[in-house]
N, C-alpha and C positions, 0 to 999 in steps of 0.2 A: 435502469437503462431502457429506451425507447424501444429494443430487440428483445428483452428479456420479458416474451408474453406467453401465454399457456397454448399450448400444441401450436407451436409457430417454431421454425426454423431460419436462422438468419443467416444465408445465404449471401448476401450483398448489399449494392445500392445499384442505383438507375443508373445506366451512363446514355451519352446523346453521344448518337454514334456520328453526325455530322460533326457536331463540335468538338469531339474527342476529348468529354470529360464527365467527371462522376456529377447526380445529382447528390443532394444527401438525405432523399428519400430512400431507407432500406427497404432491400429487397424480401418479406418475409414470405415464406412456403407454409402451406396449411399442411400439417402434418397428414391429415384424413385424405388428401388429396394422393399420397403417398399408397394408397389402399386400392388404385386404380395403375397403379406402376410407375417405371420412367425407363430410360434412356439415357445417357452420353454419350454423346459423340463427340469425337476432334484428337486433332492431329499429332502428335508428340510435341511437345512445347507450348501446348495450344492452354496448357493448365487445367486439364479435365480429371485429373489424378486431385488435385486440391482440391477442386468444386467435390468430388466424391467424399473425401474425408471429409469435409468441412458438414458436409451435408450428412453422413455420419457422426461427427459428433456431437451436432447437433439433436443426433435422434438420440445418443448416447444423453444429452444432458438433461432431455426430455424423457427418460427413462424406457427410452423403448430396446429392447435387444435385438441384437442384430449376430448375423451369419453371414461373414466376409468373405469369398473362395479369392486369394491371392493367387494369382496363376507364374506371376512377374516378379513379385519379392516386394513391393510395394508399400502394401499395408501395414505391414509391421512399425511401420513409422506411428500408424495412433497410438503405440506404448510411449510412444519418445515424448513425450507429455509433462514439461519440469515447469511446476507451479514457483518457483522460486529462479527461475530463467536464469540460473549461477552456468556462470563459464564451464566448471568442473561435469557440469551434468552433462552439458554437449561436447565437452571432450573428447569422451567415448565413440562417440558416433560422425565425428568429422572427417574427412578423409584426408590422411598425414600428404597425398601426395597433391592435392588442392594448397596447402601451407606452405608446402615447398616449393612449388611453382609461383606463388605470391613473397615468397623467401620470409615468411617466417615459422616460427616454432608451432606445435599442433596447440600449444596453449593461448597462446595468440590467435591463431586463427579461429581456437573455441571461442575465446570473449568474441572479436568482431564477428563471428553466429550469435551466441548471444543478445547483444547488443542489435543487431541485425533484426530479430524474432521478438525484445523487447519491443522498439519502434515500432515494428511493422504493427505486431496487432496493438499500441496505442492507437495507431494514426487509423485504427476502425476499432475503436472506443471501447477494446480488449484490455484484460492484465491478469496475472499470473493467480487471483482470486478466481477465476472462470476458469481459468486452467482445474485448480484444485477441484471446484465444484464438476468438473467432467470427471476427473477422479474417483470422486467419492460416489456419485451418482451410479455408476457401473463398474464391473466385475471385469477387466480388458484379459485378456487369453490371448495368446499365439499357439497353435496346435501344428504340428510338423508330421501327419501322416505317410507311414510307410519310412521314418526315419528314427532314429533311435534320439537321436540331438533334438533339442527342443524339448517338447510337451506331445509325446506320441498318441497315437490314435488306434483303439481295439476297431480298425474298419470290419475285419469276417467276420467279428461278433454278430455281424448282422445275420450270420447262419443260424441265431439264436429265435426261437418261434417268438411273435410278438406278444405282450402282455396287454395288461386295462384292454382301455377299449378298442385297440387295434384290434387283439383276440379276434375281438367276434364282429369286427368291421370285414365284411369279405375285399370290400375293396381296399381298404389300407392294407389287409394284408399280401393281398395280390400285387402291388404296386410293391412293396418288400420284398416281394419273390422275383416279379421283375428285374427288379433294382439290383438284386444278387445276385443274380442269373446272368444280368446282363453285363451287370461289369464282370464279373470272372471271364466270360466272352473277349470283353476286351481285354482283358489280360494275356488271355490267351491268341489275340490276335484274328478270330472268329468272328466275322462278319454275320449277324446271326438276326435270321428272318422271323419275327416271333409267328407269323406262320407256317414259314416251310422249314425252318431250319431242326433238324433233326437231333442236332446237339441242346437246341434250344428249348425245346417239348419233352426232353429225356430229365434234366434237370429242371427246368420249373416240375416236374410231376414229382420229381424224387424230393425236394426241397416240399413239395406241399403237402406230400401223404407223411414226412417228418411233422411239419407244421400239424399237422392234420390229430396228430396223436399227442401233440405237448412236445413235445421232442426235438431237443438242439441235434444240428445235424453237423458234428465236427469235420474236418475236411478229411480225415482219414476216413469216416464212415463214408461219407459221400464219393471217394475213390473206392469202396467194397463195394456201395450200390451203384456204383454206375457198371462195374463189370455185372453184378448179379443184382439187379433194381428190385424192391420188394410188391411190384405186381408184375402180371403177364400179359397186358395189354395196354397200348397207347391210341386212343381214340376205337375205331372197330380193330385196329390192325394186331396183331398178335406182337410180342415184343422181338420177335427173332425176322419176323419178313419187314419190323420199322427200324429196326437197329440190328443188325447180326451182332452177337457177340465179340467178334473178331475187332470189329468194329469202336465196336465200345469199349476194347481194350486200349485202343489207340488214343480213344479220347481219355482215358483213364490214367493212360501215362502223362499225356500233354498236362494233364491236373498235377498229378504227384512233380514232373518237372517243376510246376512251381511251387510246390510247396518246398519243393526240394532246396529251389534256388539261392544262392547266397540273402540273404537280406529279407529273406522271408519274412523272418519271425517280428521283423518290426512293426508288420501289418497286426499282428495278434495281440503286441503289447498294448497299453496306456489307457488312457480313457476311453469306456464305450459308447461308440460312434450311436447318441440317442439325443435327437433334438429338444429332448426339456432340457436335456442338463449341458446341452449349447449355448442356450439361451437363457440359462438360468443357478443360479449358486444353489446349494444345498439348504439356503437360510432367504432363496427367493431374491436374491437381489439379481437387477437386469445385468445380462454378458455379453460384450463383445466378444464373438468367438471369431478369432481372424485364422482360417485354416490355410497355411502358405504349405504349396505344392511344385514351385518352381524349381524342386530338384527334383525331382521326377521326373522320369522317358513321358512322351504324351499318350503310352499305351496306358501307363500307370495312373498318369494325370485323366484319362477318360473311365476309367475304371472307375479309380475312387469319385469324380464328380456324377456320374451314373448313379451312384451306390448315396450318395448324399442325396442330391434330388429325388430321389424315390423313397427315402426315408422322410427328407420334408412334406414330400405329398402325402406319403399315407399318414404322415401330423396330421396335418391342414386339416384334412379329410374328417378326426376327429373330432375339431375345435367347433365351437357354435359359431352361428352368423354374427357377425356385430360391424358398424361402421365408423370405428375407433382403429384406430391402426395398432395392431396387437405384437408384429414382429416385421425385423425388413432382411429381406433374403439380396445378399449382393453378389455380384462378381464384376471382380474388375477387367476382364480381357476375355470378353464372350465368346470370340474370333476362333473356328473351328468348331462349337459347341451348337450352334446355332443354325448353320449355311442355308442359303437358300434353295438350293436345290439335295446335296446328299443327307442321306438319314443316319448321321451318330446315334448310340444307344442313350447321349445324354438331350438330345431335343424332344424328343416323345415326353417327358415328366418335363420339361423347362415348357413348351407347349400350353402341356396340362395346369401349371402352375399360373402360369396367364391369362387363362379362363377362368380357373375356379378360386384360386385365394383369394381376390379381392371380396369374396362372400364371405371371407375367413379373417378380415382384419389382415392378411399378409402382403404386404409390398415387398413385391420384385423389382430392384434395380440394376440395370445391367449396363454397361460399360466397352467402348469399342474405341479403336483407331483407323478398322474398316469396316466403313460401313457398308461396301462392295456385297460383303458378306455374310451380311446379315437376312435372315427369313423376316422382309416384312411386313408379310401377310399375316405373320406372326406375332408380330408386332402391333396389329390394328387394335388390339386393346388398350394400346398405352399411354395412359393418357396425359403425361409431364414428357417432350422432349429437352433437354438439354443441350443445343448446340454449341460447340465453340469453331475455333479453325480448323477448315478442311483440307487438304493436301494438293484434290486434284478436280478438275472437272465434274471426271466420272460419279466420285464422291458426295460434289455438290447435288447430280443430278439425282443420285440415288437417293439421299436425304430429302431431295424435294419430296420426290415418289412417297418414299413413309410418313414425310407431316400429311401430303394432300390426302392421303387412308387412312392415317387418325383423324384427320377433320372431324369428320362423321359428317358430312355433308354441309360443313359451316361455311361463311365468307372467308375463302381461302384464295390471299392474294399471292400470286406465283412471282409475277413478277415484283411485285416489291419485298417477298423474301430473298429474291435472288440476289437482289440487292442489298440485302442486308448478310446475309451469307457470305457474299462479297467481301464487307468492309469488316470483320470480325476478326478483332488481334489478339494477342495474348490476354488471357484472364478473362476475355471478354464473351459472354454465350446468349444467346437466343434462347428464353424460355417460351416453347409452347403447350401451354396446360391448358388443356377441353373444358379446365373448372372458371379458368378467368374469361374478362372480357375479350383478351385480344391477348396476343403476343408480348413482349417483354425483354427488354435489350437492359443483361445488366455485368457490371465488375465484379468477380467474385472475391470476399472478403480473404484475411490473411488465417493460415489456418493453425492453431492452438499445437496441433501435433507439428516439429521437426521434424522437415520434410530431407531425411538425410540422403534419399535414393533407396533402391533394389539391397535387399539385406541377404546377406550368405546364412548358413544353418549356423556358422560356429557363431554369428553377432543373433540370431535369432536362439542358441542355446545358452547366453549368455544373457537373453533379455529373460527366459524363462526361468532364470536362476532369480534375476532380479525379482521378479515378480511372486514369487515363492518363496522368499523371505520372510515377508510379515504373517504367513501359515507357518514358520518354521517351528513352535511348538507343538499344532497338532501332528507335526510331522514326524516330530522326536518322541510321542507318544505311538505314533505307528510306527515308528520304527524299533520301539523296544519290546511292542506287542509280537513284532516280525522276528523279533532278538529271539524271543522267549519261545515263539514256534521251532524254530532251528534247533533250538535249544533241544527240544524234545523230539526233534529229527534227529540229530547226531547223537542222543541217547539209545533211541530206536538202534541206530545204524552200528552202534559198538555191542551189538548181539549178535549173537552167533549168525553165521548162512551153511546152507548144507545144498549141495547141487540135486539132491534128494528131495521128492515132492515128499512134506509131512503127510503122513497118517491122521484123520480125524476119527472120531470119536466116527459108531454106527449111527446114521439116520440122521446126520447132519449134513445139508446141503451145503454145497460150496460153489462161487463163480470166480474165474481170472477173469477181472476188468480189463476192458481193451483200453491201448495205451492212444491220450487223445492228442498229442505230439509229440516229435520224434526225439530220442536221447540225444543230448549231446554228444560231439565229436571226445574219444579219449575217455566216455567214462564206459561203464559195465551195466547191466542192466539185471534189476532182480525182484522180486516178490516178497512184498511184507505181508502181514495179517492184518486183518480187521473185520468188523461186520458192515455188512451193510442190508436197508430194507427200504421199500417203500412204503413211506406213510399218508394215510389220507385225513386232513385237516378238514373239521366244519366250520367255519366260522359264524357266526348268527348276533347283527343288531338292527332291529325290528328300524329302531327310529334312524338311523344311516341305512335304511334300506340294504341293507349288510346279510345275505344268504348264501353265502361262499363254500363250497369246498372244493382243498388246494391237496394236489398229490407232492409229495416230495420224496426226494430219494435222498437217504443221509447214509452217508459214512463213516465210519468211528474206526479209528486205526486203534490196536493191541499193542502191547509192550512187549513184543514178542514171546518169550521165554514165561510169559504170564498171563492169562484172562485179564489184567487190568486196563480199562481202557483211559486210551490220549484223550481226554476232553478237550486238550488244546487245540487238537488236531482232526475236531469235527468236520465237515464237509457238507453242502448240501448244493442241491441244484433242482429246478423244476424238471417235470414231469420225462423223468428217464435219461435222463442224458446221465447216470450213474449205469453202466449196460457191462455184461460181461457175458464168456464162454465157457461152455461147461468142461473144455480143456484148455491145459497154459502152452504160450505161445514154450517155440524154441528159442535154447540160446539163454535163458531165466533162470539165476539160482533162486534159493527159496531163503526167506529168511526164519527165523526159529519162532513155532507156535506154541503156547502156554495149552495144558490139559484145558479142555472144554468139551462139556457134553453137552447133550441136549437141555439139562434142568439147568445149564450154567448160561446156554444162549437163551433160554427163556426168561432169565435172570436178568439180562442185556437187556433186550427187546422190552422190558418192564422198564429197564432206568430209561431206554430212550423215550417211549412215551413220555414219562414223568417229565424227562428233559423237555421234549419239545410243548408240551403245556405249561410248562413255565415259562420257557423261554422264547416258544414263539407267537406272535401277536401281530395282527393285521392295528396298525394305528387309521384314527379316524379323526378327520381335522373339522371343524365348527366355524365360522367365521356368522356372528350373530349378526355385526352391523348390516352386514350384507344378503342375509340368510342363506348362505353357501354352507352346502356340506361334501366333503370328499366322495368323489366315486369309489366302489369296490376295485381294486387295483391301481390308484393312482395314487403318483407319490408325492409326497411332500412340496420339491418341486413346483410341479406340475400345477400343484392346489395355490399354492404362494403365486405361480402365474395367474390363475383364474380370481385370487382374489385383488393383486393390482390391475388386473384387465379391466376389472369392475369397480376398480377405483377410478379408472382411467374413464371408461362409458359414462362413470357418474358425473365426472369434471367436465367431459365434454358437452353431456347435457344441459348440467348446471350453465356453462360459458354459453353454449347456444342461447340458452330462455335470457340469461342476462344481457349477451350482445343483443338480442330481439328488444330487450324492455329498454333498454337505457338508448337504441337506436330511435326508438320511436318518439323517446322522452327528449333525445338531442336535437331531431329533426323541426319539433315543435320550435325548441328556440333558434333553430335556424331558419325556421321559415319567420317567427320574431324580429331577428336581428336583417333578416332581408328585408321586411317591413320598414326598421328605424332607420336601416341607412336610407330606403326608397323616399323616408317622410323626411331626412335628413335632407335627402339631395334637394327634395323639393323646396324645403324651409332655407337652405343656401340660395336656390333661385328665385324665388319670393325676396331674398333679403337683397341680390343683387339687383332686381328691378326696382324697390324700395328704393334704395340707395341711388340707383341712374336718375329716379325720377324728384327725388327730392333735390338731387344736384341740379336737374332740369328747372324746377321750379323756382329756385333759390337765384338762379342764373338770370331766368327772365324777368322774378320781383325789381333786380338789381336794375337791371336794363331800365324797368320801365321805371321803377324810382328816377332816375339821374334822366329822365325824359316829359317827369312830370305825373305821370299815372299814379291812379290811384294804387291804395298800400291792401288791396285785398287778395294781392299773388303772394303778396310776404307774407297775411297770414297763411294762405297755400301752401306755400312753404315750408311754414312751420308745422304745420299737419304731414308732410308729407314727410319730415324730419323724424316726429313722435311713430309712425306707420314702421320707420326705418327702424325703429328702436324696438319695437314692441314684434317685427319679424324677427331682428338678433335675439328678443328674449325666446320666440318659438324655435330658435336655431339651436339655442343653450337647453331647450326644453327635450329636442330630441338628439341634443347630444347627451344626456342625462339619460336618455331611454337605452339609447344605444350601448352605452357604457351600462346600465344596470345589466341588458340580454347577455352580452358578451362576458361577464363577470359571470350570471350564471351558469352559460355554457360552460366558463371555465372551472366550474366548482363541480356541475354536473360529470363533467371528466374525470376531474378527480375523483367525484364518489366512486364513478365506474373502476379504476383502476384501482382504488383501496378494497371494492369487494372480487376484482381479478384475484388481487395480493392476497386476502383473505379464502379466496378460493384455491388458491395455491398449495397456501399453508398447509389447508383439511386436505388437499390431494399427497401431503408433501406424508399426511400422518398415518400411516398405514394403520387401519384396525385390528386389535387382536385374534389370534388364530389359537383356538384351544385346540388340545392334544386329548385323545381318547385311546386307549389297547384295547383292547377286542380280543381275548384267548380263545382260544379254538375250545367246544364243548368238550371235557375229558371224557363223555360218553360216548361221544363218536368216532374220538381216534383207533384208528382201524393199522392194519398192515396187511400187506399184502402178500408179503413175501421176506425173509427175515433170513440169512443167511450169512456164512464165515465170507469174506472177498480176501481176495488175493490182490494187491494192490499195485502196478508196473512202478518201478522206480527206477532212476538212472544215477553212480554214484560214483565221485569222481576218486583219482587217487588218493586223497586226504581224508578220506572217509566221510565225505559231506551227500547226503543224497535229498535227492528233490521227487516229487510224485510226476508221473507222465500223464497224470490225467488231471481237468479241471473242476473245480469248484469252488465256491464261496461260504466263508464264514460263518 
């Protein structure tokens, strides 16, 4: 297909807006052009919701990953995606009271969608094969933050200190503390000056002297440190004349209030909120992560979008330069996030993002229906607008304002945009791109996704079901991993308890771990055994630049009534976030501890060692074709991005050098075939003068014969007949030329396209990525500190308990 070309987007065709119809010249978009930003604008009905998707999934089928913030319910529509366009698929998603108002059945009214969605995208040279291929190409997600329906999101996870190279980036990670800070403000409804505000200076300092040390900073910690913060001075000021305690009580409660609050804990479940693995599958394939937040208060909705943008930026932040388009950050309904005059906590990083990602390969596309209220001074970077229809006036006049400030000082005709702004109907938009010649009036194409409208959680928890099907084996393997843990918790749990603190052996240390969230409602709360230590990990390879070492803190739960430890029930987490007190809270029974002395935890603290050099390993990835090697800390992921990104810069370089060479090689026979028709035209007027003047001759022989004259115009005549003849042969000679140039331009073309196709291919073949373990040296593993723990648990009437504190596998 004539649209189906490397890093190109098919967006439409031409339409003439006098005449009011398509040309069938398509409209294609340079993807890299996408790396300087855009814009939407236009009015409800105006079809600026389709142009977005379509324009999405086009980046989708070009392999780029994208990050959707659904503000409206919208989005969810790019799942609605049925490559076999059957009635039954759009069933689902038709609205029964649309059927009924037309009188008939929701099955009926599926087929005439169907059918409807077949057509359309024929009649723009679409079928339900390009559907699959958008499919298979990307990984599509809907994520439901702050709800439990859907595909939920660990947002406070971001209270976790950053890793790779965020770590030791000050400014990513400063933009992470931001970003935390700030949305919890908004949550709290806290208007908060990042210079004066005194809520605001208390916690970024507490969140960074946690960062500062390795250290996750749970939100119960963070409500102990804000009443008692673990330094005593905030810039020269002492902490008691910058914040009185009294003070900071208040703020301490307004925190625990929400932790407190119904709905809490959905912010802490699901996936963690970490932009490689938004953008990217566990085995590297590109994600559309569509994160729909339309059920959310707009304190919730500016919290969590704060808390997003500050996590992309401090990405960005660590990504190399390149001018390949590497990810596209969207939102569809910018409206409040943006304004041009007040400062939200989410414009300061949306700002930021518009300055500096385009060095990062990142395109921001943003999305409005007021443009009233758009910042756009903010805007003067962006270099794709997308016009459709405008509402009002006002509207029109504000949109002039931001094309004439992206101009960048080009021939910027006012008045005949107005006029075209004017005459702009449905489906119909004004491209202006700083990359092209001039402006661009075109129909936007039919879009692949069913565009069914705004989707509720319970049709978005039910797409998430869908979509979660075809993992449903790995699923049933974690779920029997999860079986077998339980298994060995309600083992634990049918051991004795005694409200009595056991007795330890002399000279063995002991911590209660503080509990890192709150029991449920209806159960009891108590203390199991285990040990716990912190180990220090060296890891060392010379040729991955590989000189690492990692603190961890592991827990091993006991079997109560016996020194034998849970291996199931390992635990670990980076640098301290395993933290306990050298007395147990109230209100805790104690569950029963097995004889252990000293020679018996030194016995432990041996098998853990052994454990963790066996089992733990820094992996090290290779990617030869490309001479790529994994960073220290970065994961799998991550490395699978960096090495299609470089798939991706090679294709585009390769396409550059080839459009260059075959551009100069086509131009030759075009300036050829301008030649043969020129010698064409000429050798056609040669042959019409021949031809006038032989008839001329032929005419006056005749004359003067039947007059008497002599016979020497006749032979004239005849000379001037053979002249006629022998320019038709020079006419045949450059139609012969002409038709040779034209046949090679036409071959010419095609070679070009068969090594596009072939360039396709090798971009299509991803290179191998080797796998290396890296064990930590068993000479260096060290501990720190090696200790019995007292574990918080919460355990409901059936005898099921659960640990109150976190960690991982």
């Amino acid at each position: 297909m004539e649209y189906e070309k490397l890093g190109v987007f098919y967006l439409g065709k031409e339409y003439d807006l006098a005449a009011g119809e398509m040309d069938e010249a398509p409209i294609l978009y340079d993807s890299r052009d996408l790396t300087t930003h855009g814009i939407c604008i236009g009015m409800t009905g105006s079809g600026k919701t389709g142009l977005a998707i379509s324009l999405l999934e086009e980046a989708a089928i070009d392999g780029v990953p994208i990050i959707a913030i659904d503000p409206k319910g919208d989005l969810g529509n790019m799942l609605l995606t049925f490559p076999d366009l059957a009635p039954e698929d759009f069933e689902p998603w038709v609205d029964p009271a649309a059927a009924q108002r037309k009188g008939q059945t929701t099955a009926e009214y599926a087929k005439g969608r169907a059918d409807l969605w077949r057509n359309g995208l024929a009649s723009w040279d679409q079928d339900g094969a390009r559907i699959q291929r958008l499919r298979d190409k990307v990984d599509l997600n809907i994520y439901t933050p702050g709800s439990s329906q859907g595909r939920p999101l660990a947002v406070l996870r971001s209270f976790d200190p950053p890793t790779g190279d965020r770590a030791n980036n000050r400014d990513a990670r400063q933009n992470l503390i931001d970003g935390a800070v700030n949305g919890l403000l908004a949550l709290l409804q806290i208007d908060a000056d990042p210079l004066r505000s005194r809520e605001y200076l208390l916690l970024c300092r507490i969140v960074d002297h946690a960062w500062s040390e390795g250290r996750s900073l749970p939100l119960g910690d963070l409500i102990r440190q804000i009443q008692s913060p673990p330094f005593e001075k905030i810039g020269v000021f002492d902490l008691e004349s910058f914040y009185p305690e009294k003070e900071r009580f208040e703020l301490a409660l307004s925190v625990n209030g929400v932790l407190a609050s119904p709905g809490f804990e959905a912010w802490l479940d699901g996936d963690p909120l970490e932009i490689p693995r938004l953008l990217r599958s566990p085995d590297g394939k590109p994600r559309v992560s569509i994160l729909s937040i339309a059920h959310l208060s707009e304190t919730e909705r500016m919290f969590f979008v704060t808390l997003l943008l500050n996590e992309v930026l401090s990405w960005v932040r660590t990504q190399p330069g390149t001018s390949s388009l590497r990810a596209i950050i969207y939102m569809d309904e910018i409206y409040g996030y943006f304004p041009p005059t007040a400062n939200p906590p989410s414009k300061q990083p949306m700002l930021t993002l518009l300055k500096q990602a385009r060095a990062h390969g990142v395109g921001v596309l943003l999305s409005t229906q007021n443009p009233v209220d758009l910042d756009y001074k903010g805007l003067s970077n962006t270099g794709t607008w997308f016009i459709g229809r405008l509402q009002t006036e006002r509207d029109k006049l504000r949109v002039l304002e931001g094309l004439e400030g992206a101009d960048g000082g080009g021939m910027f005709d006012r008045q005949r945009m107005e006029q075209v702004l004017a005459g702009l109907g449905s489906r119909v938009f004004l491209m202006h791109n700083v990359h092209d010649d001039g402006p661009v009036i075109f129909h936007t194409r039919w879009a692949m996704s069913f565009l069914s409208g705004p989707m509720t959680l319970p049709q978005i928890a039910s797409l998430s079901t869908r979509e979660s099907e075809a993992t449903a084996p790995a699923k049933g393997k974690a779920r029997k991993k999860k079986k077998q843990a339980k298994k060995s918790t309600r083992a634990a749990s049918a051991l004795t308890e005694t409200s009595a603190r056991p007795m330890l052996a002399p000279g063995i240390e002991e911590r209660f771990l503080r509990p890192t969230r709150p029991a449920p409602a209806g159960t009891r709360v108590l203390y199991r055994p285990g040990v716990t230590g912190t180990f220090r990990l060296h890891f060392v390879r010379a040729s991955a630049k590989l000189d690492e070492w990692r603190e961890v803190d592991v827990l091993l739960p006991l079997a109560g009534s016996s020194d034998k430890p849970l291996w199931d029930g390992l635990l670990s987490a980076p640098g301290g976030s395993i933290d306990g007190d050298p007395s147990p809270n109230d209100g805790f029974t104690f569950g029963a501890v097995g004889k252990i002395d000293a020679k018996g935890l030194k016995g432990l603290e041996k098998e853990l060692r052994d454990h963790l050099y066996r089992e733990r390993n820094v992996p090290i990835w290779k990617c030869k074709r490309f001479r790529l090697t994994s960073s220290p800390g970065e994961d799998h992921e991550t490395f699978l991005g960096r090495v299609q990104h470089a798939a991706r810069e090679k294709r585009d370089e390769q396409l550059a050098k080839l459009e260059e060479r075959y551009k100069k090689k086509l131009a030759t026979i075009e300036d050829r075939i301008r030649k043969a028709e020129r010698r064409l035209e000429k050798e056609n007027e040669d042959v019409d003068r021949a031809r006038s003047a032989s008839r001329w001759s032929i005419g006056t022989s005749l004359i003067g014969a039947l007059f008497g004259k002599r016979l020497s115009g006749v032979r004239s005549a005849a000379r001037s007949t053979r002249k006629t003849s022998k320019e038709k042969q020079d006419v045949r000679r450059a139609e012969e030329v002409l038709e040779e140039q034209q046949e090679k331009f036409a071959a010419m073309e095609e070679e070009f396209r068969d090594k596009v196709s072939d360039l396709e291919l090798d971009a299509e073949d991803l290179p191998d990525v080797d796998e290396t373990l890296v064990r930590p040296r068993k000479s260096d593993i060290s501990s720190r500190i090696f200790c019995v723990a007292w574990v918080p648990h919460a355990e409901d009437p059936n005898g099921h308990s659960q640990p109150l504190i976190e960690g991982s596998k």
